[in-house]
C-alpha positions as a printed Julia matrix, in Angstrom:
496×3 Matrix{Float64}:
  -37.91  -289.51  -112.97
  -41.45  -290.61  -112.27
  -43.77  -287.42  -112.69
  -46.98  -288.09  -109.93
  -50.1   -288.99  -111.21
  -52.26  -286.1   -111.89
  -55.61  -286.64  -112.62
  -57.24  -282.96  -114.07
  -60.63  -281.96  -112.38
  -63.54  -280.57  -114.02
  -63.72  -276.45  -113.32
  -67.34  -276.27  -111.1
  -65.23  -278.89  -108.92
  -62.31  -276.68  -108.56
  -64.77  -274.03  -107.83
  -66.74  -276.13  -105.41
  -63.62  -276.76  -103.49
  -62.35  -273.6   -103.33
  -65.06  -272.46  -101.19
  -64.5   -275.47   -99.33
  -60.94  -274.16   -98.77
  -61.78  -270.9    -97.93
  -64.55  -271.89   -95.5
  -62.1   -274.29   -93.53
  -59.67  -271.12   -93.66
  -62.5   -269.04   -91.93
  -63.15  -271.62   -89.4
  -59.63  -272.32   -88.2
  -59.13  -268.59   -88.28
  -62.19  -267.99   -85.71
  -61.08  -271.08   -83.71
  -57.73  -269.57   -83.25
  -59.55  -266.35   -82.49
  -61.9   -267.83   -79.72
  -59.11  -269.58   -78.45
  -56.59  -266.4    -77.83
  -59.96  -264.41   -76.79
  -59.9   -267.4    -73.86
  -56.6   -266.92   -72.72
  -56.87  -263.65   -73.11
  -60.1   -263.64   -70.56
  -59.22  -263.59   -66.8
  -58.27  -266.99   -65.37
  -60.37  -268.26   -62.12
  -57.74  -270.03   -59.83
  -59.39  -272.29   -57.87
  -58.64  -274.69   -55.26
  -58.18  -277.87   -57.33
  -55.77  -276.18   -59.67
  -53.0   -276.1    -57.1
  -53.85  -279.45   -55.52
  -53.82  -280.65   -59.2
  -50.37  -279.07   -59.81
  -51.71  -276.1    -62.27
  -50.27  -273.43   -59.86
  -51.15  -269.8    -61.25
  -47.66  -268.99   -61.56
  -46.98  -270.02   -64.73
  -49.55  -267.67   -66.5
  -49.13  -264.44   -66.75
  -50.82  -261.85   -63.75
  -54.82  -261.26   -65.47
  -55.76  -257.65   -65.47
  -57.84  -257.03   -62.62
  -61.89  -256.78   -63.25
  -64.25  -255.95   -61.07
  -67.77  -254.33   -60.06
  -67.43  -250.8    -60.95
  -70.4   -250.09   -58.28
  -67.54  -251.53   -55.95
  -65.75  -248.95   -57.11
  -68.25  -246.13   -56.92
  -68.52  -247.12   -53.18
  -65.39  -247.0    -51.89
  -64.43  -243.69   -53.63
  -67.59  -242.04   -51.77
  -66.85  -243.84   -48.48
  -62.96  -241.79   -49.24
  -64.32  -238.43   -50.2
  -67.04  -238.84   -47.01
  -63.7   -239.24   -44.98
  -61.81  -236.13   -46.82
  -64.41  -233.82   -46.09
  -65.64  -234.9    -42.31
  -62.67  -235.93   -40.7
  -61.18  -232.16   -40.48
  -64.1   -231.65   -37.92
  -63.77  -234.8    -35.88
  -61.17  -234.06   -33.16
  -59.32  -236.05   -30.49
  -59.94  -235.01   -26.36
  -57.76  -235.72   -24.22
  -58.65  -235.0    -20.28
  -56.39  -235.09   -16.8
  -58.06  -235.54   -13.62
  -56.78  -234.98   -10.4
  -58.35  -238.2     -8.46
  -59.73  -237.1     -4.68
  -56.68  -237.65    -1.98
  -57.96  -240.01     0.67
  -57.12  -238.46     3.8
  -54.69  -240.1      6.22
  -54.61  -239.0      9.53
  -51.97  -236.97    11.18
  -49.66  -238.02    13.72
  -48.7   -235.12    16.57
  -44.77  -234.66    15.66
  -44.81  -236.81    12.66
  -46.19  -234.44     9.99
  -46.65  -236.69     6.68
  -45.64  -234.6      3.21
  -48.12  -233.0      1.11
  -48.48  -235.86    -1.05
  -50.65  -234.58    -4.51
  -53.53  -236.53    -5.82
  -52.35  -239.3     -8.84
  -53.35  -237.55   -11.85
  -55.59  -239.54   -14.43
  -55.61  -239.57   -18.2
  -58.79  -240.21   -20.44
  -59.71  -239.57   -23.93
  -62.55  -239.34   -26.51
  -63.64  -237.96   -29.26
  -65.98  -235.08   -30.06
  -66.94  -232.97   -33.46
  -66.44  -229.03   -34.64
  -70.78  -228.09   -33.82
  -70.51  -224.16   -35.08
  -68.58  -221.46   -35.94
  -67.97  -220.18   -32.2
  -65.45  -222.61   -31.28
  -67.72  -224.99   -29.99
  -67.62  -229.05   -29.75
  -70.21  -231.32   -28.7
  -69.01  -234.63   -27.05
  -70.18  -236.67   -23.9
  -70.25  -235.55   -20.25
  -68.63  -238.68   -19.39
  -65.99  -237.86   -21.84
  -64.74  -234.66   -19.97
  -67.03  -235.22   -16.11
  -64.46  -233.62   -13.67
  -61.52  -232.76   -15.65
  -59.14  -230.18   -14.7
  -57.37  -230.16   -18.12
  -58.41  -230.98   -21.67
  -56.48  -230.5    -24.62
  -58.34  -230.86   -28.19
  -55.89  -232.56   -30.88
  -57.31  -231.77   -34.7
  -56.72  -233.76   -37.57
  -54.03  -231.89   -39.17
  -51.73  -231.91   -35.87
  -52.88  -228.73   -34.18
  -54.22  -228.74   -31.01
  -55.84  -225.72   -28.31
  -56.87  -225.7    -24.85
  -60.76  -226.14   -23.88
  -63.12  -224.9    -21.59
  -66.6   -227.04   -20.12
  -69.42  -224.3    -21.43
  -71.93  -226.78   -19.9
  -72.78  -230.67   -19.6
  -76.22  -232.57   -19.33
  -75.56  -235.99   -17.26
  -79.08  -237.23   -18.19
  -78.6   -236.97   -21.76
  -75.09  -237.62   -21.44
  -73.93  -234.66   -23.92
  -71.46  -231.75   -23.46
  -70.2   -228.69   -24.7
  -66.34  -227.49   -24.96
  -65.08  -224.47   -26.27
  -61.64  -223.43   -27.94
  -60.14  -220.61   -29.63
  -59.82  -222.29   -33.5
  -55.83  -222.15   -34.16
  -54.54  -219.26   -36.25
  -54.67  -220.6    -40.06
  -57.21  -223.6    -39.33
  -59.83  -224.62   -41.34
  -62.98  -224.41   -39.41
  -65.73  -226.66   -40.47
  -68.83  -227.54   -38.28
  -70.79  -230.67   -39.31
  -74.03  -230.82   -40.36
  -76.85  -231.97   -38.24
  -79.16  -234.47   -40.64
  -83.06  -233.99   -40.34
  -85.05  -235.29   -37.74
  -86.37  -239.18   -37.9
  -85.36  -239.86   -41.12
  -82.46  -242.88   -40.34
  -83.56  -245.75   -40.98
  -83.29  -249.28   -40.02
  -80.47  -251.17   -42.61
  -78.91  -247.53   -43.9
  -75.24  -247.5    -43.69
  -73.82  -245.45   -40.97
  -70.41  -244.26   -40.88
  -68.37  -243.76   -37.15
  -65.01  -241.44   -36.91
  -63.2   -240.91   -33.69
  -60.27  -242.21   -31.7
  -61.26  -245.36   -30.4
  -57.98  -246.86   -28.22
  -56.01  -243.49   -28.99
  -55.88  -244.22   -32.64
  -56.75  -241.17   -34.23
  -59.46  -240.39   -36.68
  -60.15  -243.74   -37.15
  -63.18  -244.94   -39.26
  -65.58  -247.25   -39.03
  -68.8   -248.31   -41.22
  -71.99  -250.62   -40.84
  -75.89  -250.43   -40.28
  -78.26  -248.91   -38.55
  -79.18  -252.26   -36.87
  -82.91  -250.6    -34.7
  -83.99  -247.41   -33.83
  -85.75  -246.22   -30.58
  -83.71  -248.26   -27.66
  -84.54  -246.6    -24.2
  -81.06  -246.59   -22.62
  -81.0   -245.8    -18.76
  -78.68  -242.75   -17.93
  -78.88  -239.88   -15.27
  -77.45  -238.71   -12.52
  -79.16  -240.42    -9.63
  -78.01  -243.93   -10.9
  -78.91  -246.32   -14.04
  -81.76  -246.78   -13.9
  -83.29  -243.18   -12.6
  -84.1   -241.76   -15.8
  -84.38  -243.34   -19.35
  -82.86  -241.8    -22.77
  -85.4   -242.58   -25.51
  -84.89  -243.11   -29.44
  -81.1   -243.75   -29.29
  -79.22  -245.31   -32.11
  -78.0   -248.64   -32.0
  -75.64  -249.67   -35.03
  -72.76  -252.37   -35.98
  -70.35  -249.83   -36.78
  -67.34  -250.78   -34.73
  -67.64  -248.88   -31.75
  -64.7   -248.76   -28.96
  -62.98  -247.24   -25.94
  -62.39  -243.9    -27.44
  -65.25  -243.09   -29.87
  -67.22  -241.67   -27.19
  -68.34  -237.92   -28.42
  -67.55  -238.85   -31.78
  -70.32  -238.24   -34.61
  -72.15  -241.35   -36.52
  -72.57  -240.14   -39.44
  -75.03  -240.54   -43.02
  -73.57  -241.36   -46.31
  -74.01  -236.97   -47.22
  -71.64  -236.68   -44.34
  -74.75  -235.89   -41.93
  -74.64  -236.27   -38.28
  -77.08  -238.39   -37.42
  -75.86  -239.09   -33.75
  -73.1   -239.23   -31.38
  -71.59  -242.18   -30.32
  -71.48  -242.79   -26.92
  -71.93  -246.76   -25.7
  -71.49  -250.19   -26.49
  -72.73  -253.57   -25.37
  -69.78  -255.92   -24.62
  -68.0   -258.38   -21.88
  -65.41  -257.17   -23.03
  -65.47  -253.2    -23.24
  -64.57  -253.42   -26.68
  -66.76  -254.03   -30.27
  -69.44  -256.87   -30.19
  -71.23  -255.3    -32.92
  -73.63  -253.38   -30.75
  -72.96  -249.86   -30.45
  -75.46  -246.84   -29.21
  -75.77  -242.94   -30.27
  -77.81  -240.4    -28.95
  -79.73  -239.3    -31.83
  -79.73  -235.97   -33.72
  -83.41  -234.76   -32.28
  -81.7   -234.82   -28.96
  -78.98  -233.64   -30.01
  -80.45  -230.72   -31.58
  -82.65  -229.99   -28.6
  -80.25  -230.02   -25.57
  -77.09  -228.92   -27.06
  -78.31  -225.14   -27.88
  -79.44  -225.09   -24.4
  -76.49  -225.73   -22.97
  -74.77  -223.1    -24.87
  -77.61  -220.09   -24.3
  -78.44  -221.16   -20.89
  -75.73  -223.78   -19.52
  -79.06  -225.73   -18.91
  -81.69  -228.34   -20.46
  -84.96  -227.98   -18.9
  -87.09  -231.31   -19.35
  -90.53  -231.61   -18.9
  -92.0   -233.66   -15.97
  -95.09  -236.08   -15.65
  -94.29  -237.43   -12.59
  -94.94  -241.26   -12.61
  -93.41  -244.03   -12.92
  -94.7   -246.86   -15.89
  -93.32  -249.38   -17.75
  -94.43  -251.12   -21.13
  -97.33  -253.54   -21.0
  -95.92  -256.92   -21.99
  -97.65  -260.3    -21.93
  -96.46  -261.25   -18.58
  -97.67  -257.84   -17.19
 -100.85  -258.57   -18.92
 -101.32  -261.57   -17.17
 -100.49  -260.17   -13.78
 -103.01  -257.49   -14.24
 -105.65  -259.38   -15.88
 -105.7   -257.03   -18.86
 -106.62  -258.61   -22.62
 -104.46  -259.97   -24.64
 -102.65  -257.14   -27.22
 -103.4   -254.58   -24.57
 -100.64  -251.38   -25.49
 -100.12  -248.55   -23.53
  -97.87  -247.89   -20.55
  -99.19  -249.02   -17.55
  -98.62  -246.38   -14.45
  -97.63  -248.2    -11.34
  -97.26  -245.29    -9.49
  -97.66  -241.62    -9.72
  -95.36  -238.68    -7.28
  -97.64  -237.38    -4.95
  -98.22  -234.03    -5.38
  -96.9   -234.11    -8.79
  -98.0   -233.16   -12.44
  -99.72  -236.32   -13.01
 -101.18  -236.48    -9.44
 -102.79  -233.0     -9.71
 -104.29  -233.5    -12.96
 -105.94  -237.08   -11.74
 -104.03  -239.48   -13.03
 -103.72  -242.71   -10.99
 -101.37  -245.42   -10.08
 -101.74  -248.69    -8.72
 -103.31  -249.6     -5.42
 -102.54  -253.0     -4.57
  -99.15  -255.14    -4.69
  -99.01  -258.53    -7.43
  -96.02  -260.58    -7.18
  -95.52  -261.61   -10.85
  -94.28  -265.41   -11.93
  -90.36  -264.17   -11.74
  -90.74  -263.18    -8.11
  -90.99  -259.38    -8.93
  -93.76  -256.89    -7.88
  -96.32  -254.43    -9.48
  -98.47  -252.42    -7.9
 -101.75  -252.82    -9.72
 -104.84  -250.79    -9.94
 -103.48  -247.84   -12.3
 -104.28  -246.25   -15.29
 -103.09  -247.13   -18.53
 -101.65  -244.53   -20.95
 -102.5   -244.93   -24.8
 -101.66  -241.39   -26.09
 -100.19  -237.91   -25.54
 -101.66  -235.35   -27.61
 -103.09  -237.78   -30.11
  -99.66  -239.61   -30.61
  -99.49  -243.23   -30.06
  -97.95  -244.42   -26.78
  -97.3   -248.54   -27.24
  -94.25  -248.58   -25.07
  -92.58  -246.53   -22.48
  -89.77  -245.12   -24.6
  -92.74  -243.63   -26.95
  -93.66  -241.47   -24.11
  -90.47  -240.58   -22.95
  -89.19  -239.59   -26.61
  -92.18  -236.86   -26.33
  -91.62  -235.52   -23.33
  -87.94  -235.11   -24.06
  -88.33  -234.03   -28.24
  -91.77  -232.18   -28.34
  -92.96  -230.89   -24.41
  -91.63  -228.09   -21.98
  -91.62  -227.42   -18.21
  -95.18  -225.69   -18.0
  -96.74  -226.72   -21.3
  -99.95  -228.51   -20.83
 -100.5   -232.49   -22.79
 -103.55  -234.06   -22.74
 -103.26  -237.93   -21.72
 -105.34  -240.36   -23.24
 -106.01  -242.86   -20.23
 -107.47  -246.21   -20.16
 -109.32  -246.93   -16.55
 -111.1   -249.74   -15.87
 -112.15  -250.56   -19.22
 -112.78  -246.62   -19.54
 -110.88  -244.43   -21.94
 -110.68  -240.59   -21.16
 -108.61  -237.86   -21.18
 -106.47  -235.79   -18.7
 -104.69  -232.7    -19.19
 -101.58  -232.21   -17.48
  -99.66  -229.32   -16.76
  -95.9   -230.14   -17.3
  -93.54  -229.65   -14.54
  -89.81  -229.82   -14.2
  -87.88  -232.32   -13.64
  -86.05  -232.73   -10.86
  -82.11  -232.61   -10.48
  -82.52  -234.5     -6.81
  -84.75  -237.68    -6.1
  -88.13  -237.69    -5.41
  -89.9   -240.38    -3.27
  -93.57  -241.63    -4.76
  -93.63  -244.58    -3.29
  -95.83  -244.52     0.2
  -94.85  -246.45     3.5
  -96.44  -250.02     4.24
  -99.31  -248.71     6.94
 -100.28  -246.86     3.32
  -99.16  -243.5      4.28
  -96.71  -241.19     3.16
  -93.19  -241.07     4.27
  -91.81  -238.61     6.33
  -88.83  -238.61     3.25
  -92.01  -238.54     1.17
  -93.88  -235.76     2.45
  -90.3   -233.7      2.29
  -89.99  -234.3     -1.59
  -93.81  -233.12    -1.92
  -93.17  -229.84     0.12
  -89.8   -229.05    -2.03
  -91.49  -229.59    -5.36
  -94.4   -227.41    -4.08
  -91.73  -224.32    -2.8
  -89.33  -224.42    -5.6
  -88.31  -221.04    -6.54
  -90.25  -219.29    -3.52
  -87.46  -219.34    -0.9
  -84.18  -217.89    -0.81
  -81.03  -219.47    -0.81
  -80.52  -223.34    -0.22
  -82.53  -224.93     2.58
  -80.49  -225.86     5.42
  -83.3   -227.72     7.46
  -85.91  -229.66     6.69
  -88.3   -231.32     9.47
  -91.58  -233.73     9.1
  -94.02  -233.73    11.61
  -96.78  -236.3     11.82
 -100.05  -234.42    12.78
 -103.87  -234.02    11.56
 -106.29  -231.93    10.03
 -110.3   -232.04    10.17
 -109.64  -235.79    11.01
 -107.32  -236.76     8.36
 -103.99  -238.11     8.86
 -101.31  -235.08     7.48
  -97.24  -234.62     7.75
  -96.33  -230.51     8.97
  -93.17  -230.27     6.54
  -90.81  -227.09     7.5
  -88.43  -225.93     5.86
  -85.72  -223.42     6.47
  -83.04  -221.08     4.87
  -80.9   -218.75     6.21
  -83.87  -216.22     6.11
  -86.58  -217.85     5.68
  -89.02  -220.55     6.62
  -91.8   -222.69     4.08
  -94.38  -224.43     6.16
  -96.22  -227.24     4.05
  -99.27  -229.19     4.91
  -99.35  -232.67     3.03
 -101.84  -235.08     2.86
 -100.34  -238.37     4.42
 -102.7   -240.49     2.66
 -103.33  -238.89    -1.06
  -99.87  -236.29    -0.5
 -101.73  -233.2     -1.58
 -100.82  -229.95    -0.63
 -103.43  -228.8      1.53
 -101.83  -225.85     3.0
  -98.43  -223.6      2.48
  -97.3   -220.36     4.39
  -93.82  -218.84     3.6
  -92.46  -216.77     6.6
């Protein structure tokens, strides 16, 4: 048998080789390393793999990987829930609608027929430790029933302690079920939300209870018309507006911080619809804070009164009015005669401009540019004051821009009132007999007893001028007012 040809190497070649050997060893060894390190690594599936025919299926499942911030975020978003939702509860309301009456035929009686009853529900939040629960008026407005469902099953009976239309808050009471937890929310500080922090909504929006909802605060300081004499009567400054998913059924409920902070309550939304188009609105905590004990000491909010009416200077305004360019302030169109702003001096405008759209301002007035040293740059601004910082009775000092003039007028606060008030004057530019009336009320309030039950304007004059007699009688007694047809001061009142 042939042996193979061996040909003997010198040692240092042996040697040389050797290490040649072992460093190929090392290298296939790491290659086979980096290449179980790659399947070992999470596989990307994308698009092309299945069109190519790669589907994902035949590997085995990756272990999942991810952000651990992710993580961190969603487990506070579900310990936020676990401690708030206890004191979120579901309110559920029936109404008796008003009967229309049908007339009655002689010999035909017609049965007592009783008044469909209507269903409605919102949401609300645990405020204190008395049993009490802050929601909206319009929430519970005229119910003859509510029923308050918590979020472990339980439920109790309420009662209205109070409601504020113009604010559009409310406060319910219950007796707390035997063997409840009881936990009122926090209210957050004042005015520190901010536009782009995440907000966080729980309620019972279509029924579905203690739903929740997140998103932004999307602006701050909307003026939203409310009140009870129509939309556009009075105006609710520095509310919320947010992209939480707001719906039928969240009204009442709390928007909330990421501490688990009430930072408002929920209580429109902008949408065809009536459901979520990302805009939501909540009254915001500084309201909340100052109306809600109110209601609950003294079944009443008392807000303070100027007693004009103004509107934000835009450019188009500007224009109308022939004011500069970048002029801020509120402009005051017109002022209630007789009222706060009247007395101290303040003036509104004298003369009607039709603006480009076809709309009218009366122009001639003052401009406002501060109330007690704090900026006013739109109307809102001087609303948010009157309703956050000022009383019925407390005295402001108005910084007013007239005719290229600034100056300043102090103003003693009134009240404002819970029925209309007239300030506009007739055409002939006079007063009103329905003017003259409101003057003579405001001036009387809280002299007479019981509820007036006449009230009569007579055209007549004094020393020349042009005046309206105003009477007005209760049961006992009767207020005789002298008003100024042309300026609608008081000139004169006798109380018989």
């Amino acid at each position: 048998m042939l042996e193979p040809n061996v040909t003997q190497e010198p040692s240092t070649q042996r040697a040389h080789r050797t290490r040649t050997l072992k460093i190929t060893l090392f290298a296939v060894i790491g290659a086979a390393l980096i290449l179980l390190g790659a399947l070992a690594a999470p596989l990307v599936w994308q698009p092309s793999d299945v069109l190519a025919g790669n589907s994902p299926q035949t590997f085995a499942a990756p272990a999942l990987q991810g952000d651990s911030s992710l993580f961190d975020d969603q487990e506070t978003l579900a310990a936020l829930y676990e401690a708030v939702a206890p004191s979120v509860v579901n309110i559920q309301v029936e109404t008796r609608a008003a009967s229309s009456a049908l007339p009655q035929i002689p010999g035909f009686p017609l049965p007592d027929m009783q008044p469909p009853l209507q269903r409605g529900e919102g949401s609300g939040f645990i405020y204190d430790n008395e049993g009490h629960i802050v929601t909206n008026n319009h929430v519970v407005d005229g119910a003859d029933r509510i029923v308050v469902t918590f979020n472990n099953g339980m439920w109790a009976r309420a009662e209205v302690v109070a409601t504020d239309p113009q604010a559009d808050l409310a406060v319910i009471k219950v007796t707390p079920p035997e063997g409840m937890e009881w936990r009122p929310l926090k209210l957050a500080e004042d005015n520190a939300l901010k536009v782009g922090h995440t907000v966080i909504a729980i309620g019972n929006p279509f029924g579905l209870q203690g739903t929740m909802t997140s998103g932004i605060v999307s602006a701050l300081g909307r003026g939203f018309p409310v009140g009870s004499f129509g939309t556009g009567r009075y105006t609710l400054p520095d509310v919320i507006q947010t992209d939480a998913a707001i719906n039928p059924g969240n009204s009442g409920g709390p928007l909330l911080n990421l501490n688990g902070e009430v930072v408002g309550v929920n209580f429109a939304i902008e949408s065809t619809t009536r459901q979520n188009a990302g805009i939501g609105f909540a009254i915001p905590v500084s309201i909340v804070k100052r109306i809600v004990p109110a209601l609950i000491e003294n079944g009443a909010f008392k807000y303070a009164y100027l007693g004009l009416e103004g509107s934000t200077i835009t450019a188009q305004l500007a224009e109308a009015l022939n004011l500069p360019d970048n002029t801020l302030g509120v402009y005051v169109s017109n002022v209630v005669p007789g009222g706060p702003s009247a007395q101290a001096g303040v003036r509104g405008g004298n003369r009607t401009v039709v603006l480009p759209d076809g709309s009218e301002v009366r122009a001639g007035g003052d401009i406002i540019k501060a109330i007690d040293g704090t900026p006013v740059v739109r109307f809102e601004d001087l609303v948010s004051y009157l309703v956050t910082k000022a009383s019925p009775g407390q005295k402001v000092r108005l910084t007013v821009e007239r005719n290229g003039e600034q100056m300043e007028i102090e103003v003693t606060l009134g009240e404002r009132p819970t029925q209309p008030t007239v300030s506009a004057p007739s055409e002939n530019g006079r007063l009103n007999a329905r003017a003259a009336i409101a003057i003579a009320e405001q001036e009387v309030r809280g002299q007479l007893d019981g509820e007036i039950v006449e009230k009569v304007a007579t055209p007549d004059e004094r020393d020349g001028r042009p005046v309206w007699v105003v009477e007005l009688r209760t049961e006992t007694q009767t207020a005789t007012v002298v008003v100024d047809a042309r300026t609608g001061d008081v000139l004169d009142v006798t109380i018989d």
